[in-house]
Chimera marker file (.cmm) of the C-alpha trace (Angstrom):
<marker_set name="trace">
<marker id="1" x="-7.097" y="-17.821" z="-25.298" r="1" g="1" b="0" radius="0.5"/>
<marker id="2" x="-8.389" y="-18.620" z="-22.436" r="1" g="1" b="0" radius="0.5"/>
<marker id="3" x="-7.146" y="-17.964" z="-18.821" r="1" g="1" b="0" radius="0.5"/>
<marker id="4" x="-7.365" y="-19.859" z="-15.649" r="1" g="1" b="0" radius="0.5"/>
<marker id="5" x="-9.204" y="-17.541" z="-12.738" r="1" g="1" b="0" radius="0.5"/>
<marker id="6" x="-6.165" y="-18.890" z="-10.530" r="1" g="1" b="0" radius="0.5"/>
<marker id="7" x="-3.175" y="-17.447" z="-12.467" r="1" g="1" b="0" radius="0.5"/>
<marker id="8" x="-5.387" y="-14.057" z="-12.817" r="1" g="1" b="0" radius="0.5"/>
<marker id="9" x="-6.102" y="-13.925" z="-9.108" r="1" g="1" b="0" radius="0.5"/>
<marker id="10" x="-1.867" y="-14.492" z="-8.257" r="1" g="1" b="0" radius="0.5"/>
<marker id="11" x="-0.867" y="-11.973" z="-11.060" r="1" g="1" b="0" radius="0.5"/>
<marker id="12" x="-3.460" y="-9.657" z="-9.537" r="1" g="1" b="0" radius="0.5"/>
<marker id="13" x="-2.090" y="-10.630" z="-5.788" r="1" g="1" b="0" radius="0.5"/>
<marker id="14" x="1.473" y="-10.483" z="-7.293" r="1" g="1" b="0" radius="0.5"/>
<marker id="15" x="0.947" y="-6.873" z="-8.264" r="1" g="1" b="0" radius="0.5"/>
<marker id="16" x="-1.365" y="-5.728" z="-5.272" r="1" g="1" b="0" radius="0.5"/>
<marker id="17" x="1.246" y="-7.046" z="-2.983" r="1" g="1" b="0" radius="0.5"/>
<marker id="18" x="4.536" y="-5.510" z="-5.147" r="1" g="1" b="0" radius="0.5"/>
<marker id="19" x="2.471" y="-1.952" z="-4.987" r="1" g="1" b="0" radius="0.5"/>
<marker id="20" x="2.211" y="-2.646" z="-0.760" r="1" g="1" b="0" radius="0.5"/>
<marker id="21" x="5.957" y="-2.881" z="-0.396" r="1" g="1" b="0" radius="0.5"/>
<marker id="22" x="6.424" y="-0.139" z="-2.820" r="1" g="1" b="0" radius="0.5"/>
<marker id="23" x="4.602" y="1.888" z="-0.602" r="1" g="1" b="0" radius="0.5"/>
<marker id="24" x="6.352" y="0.999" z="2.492" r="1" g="1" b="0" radius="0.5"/>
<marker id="25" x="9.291" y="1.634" z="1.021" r="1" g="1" b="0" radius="0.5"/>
<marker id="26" x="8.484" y="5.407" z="0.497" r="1" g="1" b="0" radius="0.5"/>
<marker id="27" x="6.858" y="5.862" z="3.893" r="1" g="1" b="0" radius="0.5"/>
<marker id="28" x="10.529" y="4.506" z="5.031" r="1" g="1" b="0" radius="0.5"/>
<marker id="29" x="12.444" y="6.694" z="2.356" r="1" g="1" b="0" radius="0.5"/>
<marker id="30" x="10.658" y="10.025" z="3.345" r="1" g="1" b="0" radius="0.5"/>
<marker id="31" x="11.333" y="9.381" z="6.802" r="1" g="1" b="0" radius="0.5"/>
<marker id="32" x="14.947" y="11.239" z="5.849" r="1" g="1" b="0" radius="0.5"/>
<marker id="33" x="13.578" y="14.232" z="5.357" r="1" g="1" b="0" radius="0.5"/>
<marker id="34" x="10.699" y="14.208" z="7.322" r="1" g="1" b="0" radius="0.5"/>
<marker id="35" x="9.350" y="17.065" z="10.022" r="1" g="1" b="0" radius="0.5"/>
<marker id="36" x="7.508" y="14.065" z="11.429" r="1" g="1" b="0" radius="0.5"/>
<marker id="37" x="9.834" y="10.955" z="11.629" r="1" g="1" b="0" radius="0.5"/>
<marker id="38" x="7.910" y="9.089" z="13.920" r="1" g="1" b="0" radius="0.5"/>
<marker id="39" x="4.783" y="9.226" z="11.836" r="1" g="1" b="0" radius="0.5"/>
<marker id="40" x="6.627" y="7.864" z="9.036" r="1" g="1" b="0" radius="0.5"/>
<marker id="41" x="8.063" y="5.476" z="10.749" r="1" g="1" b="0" radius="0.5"/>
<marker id="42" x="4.948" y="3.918" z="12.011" r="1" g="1" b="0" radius="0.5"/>
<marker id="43" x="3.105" y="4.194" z="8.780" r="1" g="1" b="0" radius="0.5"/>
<marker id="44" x="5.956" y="2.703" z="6.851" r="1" g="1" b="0" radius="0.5"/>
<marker id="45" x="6.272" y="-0.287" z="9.935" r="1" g="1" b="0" radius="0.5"/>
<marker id="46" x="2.148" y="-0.705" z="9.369" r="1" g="1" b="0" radius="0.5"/>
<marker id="47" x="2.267" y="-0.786" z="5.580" r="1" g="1" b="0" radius="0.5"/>
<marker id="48" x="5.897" y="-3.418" z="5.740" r="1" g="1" b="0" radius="0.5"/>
<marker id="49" x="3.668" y="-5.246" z="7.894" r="1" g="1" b="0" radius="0.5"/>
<marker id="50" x="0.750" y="-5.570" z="6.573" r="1" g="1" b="0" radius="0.5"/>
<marker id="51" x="2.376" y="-6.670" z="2.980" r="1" g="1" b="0" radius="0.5"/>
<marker id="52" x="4.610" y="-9.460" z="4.431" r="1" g="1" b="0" radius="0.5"/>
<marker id="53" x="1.671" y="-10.677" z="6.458" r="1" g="1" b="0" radius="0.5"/>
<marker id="54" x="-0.958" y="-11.100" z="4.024" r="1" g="1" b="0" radius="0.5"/>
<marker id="55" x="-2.115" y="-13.956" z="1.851" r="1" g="1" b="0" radius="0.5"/>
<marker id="56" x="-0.021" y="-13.430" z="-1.077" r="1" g="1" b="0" radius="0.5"/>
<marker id="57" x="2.210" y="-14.489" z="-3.109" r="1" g="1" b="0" radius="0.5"/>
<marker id="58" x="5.318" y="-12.169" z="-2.010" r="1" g="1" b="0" radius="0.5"/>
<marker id="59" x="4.073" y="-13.056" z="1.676" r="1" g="1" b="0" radius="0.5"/>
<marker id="60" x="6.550" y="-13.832" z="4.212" r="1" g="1" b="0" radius="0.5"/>
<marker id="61" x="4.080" y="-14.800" z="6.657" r="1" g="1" b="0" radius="0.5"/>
<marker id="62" x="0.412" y="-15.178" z="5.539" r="1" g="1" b="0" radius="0.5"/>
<marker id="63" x="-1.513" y="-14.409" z="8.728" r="1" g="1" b="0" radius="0.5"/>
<marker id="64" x="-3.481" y="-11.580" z="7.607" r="1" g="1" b="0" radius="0.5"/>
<marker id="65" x="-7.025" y="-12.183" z="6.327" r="1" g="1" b="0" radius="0.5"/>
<marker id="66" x="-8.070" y="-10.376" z="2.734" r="1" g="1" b="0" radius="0.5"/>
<marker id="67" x="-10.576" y="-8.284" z="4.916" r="1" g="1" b="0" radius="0.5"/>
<marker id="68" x="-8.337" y="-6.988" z="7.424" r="1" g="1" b="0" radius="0.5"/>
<marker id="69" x="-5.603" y="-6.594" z="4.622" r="1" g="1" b="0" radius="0.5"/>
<marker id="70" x="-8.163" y="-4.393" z="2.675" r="1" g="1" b="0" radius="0.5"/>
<marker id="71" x="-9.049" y="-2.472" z="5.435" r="1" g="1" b="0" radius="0.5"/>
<marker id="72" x="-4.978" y="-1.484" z="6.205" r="1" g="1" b="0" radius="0.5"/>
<marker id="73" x="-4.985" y="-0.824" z="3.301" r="1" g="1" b="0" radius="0.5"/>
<marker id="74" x="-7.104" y="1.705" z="3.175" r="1" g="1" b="0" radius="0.5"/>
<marker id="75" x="-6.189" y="3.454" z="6.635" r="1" g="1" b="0" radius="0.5"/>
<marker id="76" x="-2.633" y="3.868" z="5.501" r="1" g="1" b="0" radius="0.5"/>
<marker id="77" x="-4.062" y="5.858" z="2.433" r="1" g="1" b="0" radius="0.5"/>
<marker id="78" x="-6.166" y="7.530" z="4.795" r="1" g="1" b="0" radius="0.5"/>
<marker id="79" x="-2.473" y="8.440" z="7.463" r="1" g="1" b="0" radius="0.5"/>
<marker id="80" x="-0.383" y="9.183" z="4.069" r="1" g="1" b="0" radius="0.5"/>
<marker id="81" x="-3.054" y="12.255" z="3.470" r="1" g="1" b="0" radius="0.5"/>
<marker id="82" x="-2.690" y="12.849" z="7.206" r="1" g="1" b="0" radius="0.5"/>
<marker id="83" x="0.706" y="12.988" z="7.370" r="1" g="1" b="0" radius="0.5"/>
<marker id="84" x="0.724" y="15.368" z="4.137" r="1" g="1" b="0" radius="0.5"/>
<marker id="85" x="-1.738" y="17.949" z="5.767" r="1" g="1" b="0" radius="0.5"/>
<marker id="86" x="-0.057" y="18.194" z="9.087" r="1" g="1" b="0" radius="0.5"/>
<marker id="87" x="2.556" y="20.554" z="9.982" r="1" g="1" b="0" radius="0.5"/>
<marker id="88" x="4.968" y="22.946" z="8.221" r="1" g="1" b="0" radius="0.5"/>
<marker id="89" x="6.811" y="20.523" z="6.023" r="1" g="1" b="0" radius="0.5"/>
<marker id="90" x="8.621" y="21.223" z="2.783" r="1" g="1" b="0" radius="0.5"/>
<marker id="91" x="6.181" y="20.731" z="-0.597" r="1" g="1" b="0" radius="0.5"/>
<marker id="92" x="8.167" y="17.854" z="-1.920" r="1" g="1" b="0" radius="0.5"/>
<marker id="93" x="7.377" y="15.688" z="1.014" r="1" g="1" b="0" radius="0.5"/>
<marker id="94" x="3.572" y="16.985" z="0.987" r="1" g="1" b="0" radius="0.5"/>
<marker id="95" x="3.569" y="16.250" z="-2.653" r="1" g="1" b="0" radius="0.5"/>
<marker id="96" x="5.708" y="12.758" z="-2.233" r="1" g="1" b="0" radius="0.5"/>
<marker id="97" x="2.850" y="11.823" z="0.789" r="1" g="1" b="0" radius="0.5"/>
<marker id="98" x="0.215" y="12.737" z="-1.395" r="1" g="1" b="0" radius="0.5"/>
<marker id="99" x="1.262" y="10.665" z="-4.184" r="1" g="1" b="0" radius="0.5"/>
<marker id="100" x="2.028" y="7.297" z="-1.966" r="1" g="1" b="0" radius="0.5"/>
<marker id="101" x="-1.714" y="7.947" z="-1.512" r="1" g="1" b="0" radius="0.5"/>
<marker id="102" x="-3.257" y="8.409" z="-4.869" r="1" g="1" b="0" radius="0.5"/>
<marker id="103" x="-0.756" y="5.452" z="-5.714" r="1" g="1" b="0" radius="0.5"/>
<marker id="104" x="-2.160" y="2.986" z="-2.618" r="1" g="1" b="0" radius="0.5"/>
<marker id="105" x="-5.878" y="3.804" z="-3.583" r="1" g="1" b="0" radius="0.5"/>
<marker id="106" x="-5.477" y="3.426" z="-7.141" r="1" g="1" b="0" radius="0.5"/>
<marker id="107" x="-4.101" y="-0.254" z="-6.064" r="1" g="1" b="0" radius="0.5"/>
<marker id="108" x="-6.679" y="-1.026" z="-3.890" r="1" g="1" b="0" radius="0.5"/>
<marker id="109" x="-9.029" y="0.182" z="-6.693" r="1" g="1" b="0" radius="0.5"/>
<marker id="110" x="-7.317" y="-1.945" z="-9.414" r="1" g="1" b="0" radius="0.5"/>
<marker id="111" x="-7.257" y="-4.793" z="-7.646" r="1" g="1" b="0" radius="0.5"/>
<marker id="112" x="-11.423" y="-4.489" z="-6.777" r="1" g="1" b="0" radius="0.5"/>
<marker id="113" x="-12.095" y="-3.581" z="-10.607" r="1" g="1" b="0" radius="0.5"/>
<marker id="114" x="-10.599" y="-6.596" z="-11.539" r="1" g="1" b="0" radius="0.5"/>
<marker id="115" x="-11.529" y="-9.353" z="-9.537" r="1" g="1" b="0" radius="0.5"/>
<marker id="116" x="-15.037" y="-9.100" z="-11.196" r="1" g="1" b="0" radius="0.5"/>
<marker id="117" x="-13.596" y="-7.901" z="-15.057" r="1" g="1" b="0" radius="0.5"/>
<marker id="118" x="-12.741" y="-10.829" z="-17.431" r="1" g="1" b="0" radius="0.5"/>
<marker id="119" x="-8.998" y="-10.096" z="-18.563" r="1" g="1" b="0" radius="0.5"/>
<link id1="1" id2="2" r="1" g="1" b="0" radius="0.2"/>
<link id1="2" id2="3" r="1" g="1" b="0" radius="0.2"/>
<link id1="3" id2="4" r="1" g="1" b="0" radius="0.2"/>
<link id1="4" id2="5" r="1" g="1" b="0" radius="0.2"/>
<link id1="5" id2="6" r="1" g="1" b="0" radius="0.2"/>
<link id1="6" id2="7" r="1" g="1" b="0" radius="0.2"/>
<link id1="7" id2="8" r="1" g="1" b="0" radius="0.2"/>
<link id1="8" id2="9" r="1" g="1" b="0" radius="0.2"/>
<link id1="9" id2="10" r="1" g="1" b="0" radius="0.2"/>
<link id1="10" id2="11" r="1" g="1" b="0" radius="0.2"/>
<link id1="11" id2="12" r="1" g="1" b="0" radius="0.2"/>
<link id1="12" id2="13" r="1" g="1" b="0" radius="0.2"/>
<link id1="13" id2="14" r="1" g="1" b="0" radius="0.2"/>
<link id1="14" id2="15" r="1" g="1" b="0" radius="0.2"/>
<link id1="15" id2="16" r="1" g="1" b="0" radius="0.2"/>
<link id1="16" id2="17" r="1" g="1" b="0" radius="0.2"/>
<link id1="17" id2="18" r="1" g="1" b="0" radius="0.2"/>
<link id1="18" id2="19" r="1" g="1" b="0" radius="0.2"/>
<link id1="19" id2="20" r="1" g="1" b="0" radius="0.2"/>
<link id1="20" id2="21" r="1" g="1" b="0" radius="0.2"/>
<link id1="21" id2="22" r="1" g="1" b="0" radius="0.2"/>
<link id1="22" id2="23" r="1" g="1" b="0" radius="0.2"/>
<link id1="23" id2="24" r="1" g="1" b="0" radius="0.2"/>
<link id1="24" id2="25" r="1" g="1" b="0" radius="0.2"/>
<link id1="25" id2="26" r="1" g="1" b="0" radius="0.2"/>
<link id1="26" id2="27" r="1" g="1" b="0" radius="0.2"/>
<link id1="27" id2="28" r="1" g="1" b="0" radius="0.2"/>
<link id1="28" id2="29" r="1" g="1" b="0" radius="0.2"/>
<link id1="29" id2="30" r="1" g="1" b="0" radius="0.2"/>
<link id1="30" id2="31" r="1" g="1" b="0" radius="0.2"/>
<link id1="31" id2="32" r="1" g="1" b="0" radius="0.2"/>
<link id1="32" id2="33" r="1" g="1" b="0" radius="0.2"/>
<link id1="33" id2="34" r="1" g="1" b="0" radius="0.2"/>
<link id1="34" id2="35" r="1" g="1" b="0" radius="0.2"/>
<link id1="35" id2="36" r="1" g="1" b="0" radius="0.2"/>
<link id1="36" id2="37" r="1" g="1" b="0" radius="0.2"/>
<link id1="37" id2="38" r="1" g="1" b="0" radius="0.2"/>
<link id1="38" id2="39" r="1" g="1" b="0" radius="0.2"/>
<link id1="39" id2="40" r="1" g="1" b="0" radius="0.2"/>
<link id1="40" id2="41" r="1" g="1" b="0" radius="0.2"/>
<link id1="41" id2="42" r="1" g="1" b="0" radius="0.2"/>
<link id1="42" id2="43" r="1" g="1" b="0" radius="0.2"/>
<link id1="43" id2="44" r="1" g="1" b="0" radius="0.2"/>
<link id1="44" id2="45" r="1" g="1" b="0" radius="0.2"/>
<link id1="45" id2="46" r="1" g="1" b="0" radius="0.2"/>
<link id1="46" id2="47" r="1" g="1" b="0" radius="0.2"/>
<link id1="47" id2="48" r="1" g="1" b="0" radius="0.2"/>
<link id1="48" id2="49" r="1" g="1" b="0" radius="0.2"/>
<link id1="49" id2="50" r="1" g="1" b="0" radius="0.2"/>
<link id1="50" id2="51" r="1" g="1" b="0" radius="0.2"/>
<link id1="51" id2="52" r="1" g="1" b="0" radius="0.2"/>
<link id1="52" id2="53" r="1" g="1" b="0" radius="0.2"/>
<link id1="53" id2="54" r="1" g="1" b="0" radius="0.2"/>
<link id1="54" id2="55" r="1" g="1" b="0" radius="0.2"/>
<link id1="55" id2="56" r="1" g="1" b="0" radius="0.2"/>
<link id1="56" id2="57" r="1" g="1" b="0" radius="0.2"/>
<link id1="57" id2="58" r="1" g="1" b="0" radius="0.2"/>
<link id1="58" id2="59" r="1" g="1" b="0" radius="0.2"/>
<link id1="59" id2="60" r="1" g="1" b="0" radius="0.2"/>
<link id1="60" id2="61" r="1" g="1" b="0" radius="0.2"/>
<link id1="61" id2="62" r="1" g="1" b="0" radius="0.2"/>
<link id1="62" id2="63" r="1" g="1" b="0" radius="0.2"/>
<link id1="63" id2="64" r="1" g="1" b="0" radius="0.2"/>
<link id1="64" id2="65" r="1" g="1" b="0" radius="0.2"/>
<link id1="65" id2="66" r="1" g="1" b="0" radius="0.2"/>
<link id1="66" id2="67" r="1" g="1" b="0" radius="0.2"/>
<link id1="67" id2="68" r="1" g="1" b="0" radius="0.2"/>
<link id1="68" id2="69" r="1" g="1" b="0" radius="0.2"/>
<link id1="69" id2="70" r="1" g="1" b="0" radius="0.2"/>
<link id1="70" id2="71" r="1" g="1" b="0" radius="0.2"/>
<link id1="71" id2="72" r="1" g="1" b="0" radius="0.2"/>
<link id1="72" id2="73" r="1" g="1" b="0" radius="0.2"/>
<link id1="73" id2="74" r="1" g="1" b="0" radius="0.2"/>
<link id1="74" id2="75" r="1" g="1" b="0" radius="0.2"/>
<link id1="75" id2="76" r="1" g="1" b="0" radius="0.2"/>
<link id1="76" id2="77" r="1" g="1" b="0" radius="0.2"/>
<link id1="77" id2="78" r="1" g="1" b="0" radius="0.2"/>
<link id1="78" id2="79" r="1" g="1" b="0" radius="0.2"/>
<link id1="79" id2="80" r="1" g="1" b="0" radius="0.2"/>
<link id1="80" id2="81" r="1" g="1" b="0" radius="0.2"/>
<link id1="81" id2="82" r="1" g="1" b="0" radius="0.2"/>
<link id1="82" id2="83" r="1" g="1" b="0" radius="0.2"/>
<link id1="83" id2="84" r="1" g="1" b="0" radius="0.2"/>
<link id1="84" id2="85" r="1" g="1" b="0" radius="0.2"/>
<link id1="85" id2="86" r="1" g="1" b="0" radius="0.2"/>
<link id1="86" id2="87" r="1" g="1" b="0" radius="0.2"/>
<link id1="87" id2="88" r="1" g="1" b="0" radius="0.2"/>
<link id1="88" id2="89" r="1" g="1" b="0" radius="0.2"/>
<link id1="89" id2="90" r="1" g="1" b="0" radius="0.2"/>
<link id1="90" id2="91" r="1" g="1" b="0" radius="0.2"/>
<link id1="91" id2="92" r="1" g="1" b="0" radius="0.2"/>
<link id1="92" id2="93" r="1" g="1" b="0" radius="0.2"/>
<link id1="93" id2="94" r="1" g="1" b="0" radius="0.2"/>
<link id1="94" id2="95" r="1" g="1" b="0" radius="0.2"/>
<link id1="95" id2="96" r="1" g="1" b="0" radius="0.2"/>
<link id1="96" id2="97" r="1" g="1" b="0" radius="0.2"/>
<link id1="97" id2="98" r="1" g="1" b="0" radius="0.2"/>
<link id1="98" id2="99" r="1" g="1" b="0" radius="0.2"/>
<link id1="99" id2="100" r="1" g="1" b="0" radius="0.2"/>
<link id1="100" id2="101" r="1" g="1" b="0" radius="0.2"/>
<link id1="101" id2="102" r="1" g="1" b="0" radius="0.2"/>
<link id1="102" id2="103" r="1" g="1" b="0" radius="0.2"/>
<link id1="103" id2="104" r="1" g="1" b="0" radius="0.2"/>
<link id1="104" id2="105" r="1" g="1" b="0" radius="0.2"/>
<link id1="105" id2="106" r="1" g="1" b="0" radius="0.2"/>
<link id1="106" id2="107" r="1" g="1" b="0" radius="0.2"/>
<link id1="107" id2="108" r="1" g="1" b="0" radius="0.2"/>
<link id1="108" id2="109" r="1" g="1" b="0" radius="0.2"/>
<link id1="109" id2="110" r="1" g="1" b="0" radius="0.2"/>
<link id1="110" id2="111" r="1" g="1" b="0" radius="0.2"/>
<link id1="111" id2="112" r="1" g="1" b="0" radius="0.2"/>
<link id1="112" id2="113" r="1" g="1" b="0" radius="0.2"/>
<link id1="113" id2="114" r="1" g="1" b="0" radius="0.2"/>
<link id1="114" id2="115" r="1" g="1" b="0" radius="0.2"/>
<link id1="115" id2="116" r="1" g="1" b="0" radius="0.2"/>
<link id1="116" id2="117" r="1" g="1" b="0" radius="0.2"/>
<link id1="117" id2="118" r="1" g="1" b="0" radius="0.2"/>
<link id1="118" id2="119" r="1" g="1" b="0" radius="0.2"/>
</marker_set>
């Protein structure tokens, strides 16, 4: 069967962009527990932001270019492994900071495997 590149790019989109407000939504949950609110709360504003904003389909907005979406992107996985090394925090938020890491870069890397793989 063959698929239309359109309906593969918004499934792709639809999951990249479901993954971003996942991610938000922990930065927001850990802020709770958090030796660092403020951090969180900033990271978690970034990463709410930069999902709604984008050119997607879960977008609120659209406003945000691919680029500059890809390059959030990758500074929020960049402030989650921050935010995990700084400070005497308890291990489950280092581990749950950690994790919203790993889980943003293995989006970002799913979603620049396959825009080149035929599904």
């Amino acid at each position: 069967m063959v698929q239309h590149k359109s309906s593969r790019g918004q499934r792709l989109g639809l999951f990249h962009q479901v993954g971003d407000y996942a991610v938000a939504l922990g930065f927001l949950i850990l802020i709770t527990r958090a030796t660092y609110p403020l951090l969180l709360a900033i990271l978690g504003l970034i990463a709410l932001l930069n999902s709604a904003s984008t050119q997607g389909p879960l977008a609120a907005y659209r406003l945000v270019p691919r680029k500059i979406h890809d390059a959030i992107d990758m500074a929020l996985v960049l402030g989650a492994v921050l935010a995990g090394s700084i400070g005497s925090q308890p291990v489950a938020n280092r581990f749950s900071l950690f994790a919203l890491a790993v889980i943003q870069g293995f989006i970002i890397y799913l979603s620049r495997v396959t825009k080149h793989a035929r599904l």
